[in-house]
C-alpha positions in Angstrom: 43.9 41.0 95.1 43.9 39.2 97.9 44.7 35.3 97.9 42.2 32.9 98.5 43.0 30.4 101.5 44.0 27.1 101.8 43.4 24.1 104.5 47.0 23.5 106.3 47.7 19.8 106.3 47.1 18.6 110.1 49.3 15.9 111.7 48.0 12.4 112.1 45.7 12.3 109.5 46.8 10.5 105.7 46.3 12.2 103.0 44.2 10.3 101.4 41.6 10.6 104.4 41.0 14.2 103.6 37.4 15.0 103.1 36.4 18.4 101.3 37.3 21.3 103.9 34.0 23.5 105.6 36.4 26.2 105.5 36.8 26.4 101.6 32.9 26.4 100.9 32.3 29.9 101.7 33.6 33.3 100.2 34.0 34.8 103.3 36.5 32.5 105.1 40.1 34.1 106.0 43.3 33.9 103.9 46.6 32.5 103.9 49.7 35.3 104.4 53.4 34.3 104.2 54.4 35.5 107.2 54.7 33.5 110.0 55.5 36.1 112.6 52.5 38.0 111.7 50.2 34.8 111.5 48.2 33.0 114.0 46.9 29.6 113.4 43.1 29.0 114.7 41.9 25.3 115.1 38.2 24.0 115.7 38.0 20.1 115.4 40.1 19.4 112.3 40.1 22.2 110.6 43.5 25.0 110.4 43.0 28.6 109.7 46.2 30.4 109.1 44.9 34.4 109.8 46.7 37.6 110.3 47.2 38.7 114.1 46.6 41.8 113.4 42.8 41.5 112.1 42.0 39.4 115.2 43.4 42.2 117.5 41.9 44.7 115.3 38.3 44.0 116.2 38.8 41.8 119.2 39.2 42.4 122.6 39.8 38.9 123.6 42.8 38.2 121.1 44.3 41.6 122.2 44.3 40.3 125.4 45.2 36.2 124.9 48.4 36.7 122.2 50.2 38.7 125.2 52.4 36.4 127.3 52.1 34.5 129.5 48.7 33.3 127.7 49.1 29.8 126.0 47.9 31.9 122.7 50.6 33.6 122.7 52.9 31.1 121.0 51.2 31.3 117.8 48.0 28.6 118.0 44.8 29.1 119.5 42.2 25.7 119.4 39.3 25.7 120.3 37.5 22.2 121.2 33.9 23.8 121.0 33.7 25.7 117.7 32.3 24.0 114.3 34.8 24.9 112.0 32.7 26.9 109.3 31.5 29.2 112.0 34.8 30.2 113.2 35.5 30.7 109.6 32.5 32.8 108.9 34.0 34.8 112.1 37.3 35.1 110.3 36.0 36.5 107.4 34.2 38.9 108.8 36.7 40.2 111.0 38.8 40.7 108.0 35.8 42.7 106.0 36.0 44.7 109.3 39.7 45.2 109.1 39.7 46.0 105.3 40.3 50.0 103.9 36.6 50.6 103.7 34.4 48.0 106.3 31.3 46.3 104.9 27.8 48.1 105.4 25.0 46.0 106.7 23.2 44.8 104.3 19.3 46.3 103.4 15.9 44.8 103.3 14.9 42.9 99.9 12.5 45.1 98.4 10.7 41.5 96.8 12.2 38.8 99.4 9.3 36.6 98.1 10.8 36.1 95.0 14.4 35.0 96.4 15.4 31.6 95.5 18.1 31.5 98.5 17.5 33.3 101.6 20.2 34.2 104.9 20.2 31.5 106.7 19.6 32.8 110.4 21.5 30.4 112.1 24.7 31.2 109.8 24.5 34.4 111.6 23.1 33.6 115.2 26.6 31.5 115.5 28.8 34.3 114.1 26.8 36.5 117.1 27.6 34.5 119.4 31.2 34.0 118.6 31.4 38.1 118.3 30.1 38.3 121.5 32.5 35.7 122.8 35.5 37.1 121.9 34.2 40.9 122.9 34.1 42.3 119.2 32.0 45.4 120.0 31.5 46.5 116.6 31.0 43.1 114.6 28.6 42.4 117.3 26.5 45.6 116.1 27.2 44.5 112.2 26.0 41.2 112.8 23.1 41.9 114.9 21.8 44.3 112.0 22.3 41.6 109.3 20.5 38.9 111.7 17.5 41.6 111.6 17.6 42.0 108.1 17.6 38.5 107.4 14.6 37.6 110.3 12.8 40.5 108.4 13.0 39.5 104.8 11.9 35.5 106.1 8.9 37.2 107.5 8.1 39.4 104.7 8.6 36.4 102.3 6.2 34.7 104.2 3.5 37.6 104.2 3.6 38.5 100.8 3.8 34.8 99.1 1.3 32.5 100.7 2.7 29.0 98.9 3.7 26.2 101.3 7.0 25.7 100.0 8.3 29.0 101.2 6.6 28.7 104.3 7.9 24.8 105.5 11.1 26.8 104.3 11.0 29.1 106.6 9.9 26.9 109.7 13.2 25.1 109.4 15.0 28.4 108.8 13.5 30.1 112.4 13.3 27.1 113.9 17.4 26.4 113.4 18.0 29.8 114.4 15.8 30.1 117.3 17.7 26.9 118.9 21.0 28.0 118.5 20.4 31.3 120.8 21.8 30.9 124.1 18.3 32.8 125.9 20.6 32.7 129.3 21.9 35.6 127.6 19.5 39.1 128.0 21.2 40.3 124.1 19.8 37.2 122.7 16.7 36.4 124.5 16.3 40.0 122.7 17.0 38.4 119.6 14.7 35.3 120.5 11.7 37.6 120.7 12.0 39.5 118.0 12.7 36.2 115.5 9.3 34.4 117.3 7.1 38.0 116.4 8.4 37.7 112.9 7.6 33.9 112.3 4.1 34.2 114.0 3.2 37.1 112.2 3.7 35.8 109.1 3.4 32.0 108.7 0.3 30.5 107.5 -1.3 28.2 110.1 -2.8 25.9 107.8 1.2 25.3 106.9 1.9 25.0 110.3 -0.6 22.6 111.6 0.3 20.4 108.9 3.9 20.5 108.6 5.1 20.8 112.5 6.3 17.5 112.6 8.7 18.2 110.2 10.6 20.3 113.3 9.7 18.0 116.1 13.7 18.1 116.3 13.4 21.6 117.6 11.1 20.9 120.7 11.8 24.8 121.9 11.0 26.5 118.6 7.8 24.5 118.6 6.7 25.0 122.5 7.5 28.5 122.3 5.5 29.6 118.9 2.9 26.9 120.4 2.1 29.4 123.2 1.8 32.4 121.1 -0.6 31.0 119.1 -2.1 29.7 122.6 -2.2 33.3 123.7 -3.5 34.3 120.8 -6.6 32.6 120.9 -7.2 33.2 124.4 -7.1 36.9 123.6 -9.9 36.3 120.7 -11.7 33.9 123.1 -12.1 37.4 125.6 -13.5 39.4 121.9 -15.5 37.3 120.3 -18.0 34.6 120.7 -15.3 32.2 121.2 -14.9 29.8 124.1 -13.7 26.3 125.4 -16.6 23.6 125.1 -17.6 20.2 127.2 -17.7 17.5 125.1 -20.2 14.6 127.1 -19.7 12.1 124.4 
């Protein structure tokens, strides 16, 4: 059994300014071994991860690389200025399912996603995607893309086969979040962009989405870009069928 981790106290702050740790909230963050020679300690914002060097080097060809000298990782503590906390933790733990006896198997399509009370959020995995990609993890790049798909999928399917309104404003926020974190600069996830915009428009109800967009107005590129889908998509029944822009004189 392995043991379950716990938050290293960071210098400068009193104790009784602790608020409840990120790190702690998920099952799948990385845990605490006892020796030190063998540990590195990760650090986004103000948050401590104590993890084994060997699981980073395992999957990663960055760490391989940054814990040799004369790297500044190399002495035992890597931080990292731009990384929220629970996502570098979500990266942890899956580096350690990756480094474990027998690696974890994506995960399959719901065969009644509809009925789910709690579905994947996309951006949990968009972040972890781009973090494997960052620090060159070949094969949790290809886990994690396959989990992103099956999560994208079963949104969409949820949306097709139950046509309530609740599930569908659910699912607005849910693309929308994970369509803004992609980084499109990137071809691998301007990939990912394309295929998570086909899913959403093929499946959300319009009705839901005329009525509840301002709900995302906080995600100006999710909007603008499912905007000119549906744009094209009555341009191409405007060239079918006896529908057309009309002058209005008064």
């Amino acid at each position: 059994m392995v043991s379950q981790p716990r938050k290293r106290q960071r210098t400068g702050q009193a104790v009784g300014d602790d608020k409840p740790s990120l790190l702690l909230s998920d099952n799948r963050t990385a845990w605490l071994v006892s020796s030190e020679d063998q540990t590195i300690e990760l650090i986004a914002k103000d948050e401590s991860l104590m993890v084994h060097k060997a699981v980073l080097t395992n999957s990663s060809e960055y760490f391989q690389s940054a814990f040799k000298k004369p790297f500044a990782e190399s002495k035992g503590t890597v931080t990292f200025s731009d990384i929220e906390p629970k996502y570098l933790a979500l990266f942890v733990g899956v580096a350690y399912q990756h480094a474990a006896l027998v690696p974890a198997t994506a995960p399959t399509q719901s065969e009644a996603p509809q009925t789910k009370l709690n579905h994947a959020c996309i951006k949990d995995f968009v972040e972890v995607y781009k973090l494997c990609d960052r620090f060159i993890c070949h094969d949790m790049t290809r886990y994690i893309d396959k989990c992103l798909d099956v999560a994208m999928l079963d949104g969409h399917r949820a949306m097709f086969l139950d046509t309530g309104d609740p599930l569908h404003k659910q699912m607005m926020r849910n693309f929308a979040d994970g369509y803004e974190a992609l980084e499109l600069v990137h071809t691998e996830q301007a990939r990912i962009a394309t295929r998570l915009l086909t899913l959403f428009c093929g499946a959300i109800k319009y009705s839901t989405w005329a009525e509840s967009m301002d709900e995302i107005v906080d995600r100006p590129r999710f909007v603008a870009e499912v905007t000119k889908r549906f744009a094209t998509k009555l341009s191409e029944l405007s060239r079918t069928r006896k529908f057309s822009r009309r002058e209005i004189r008064h």
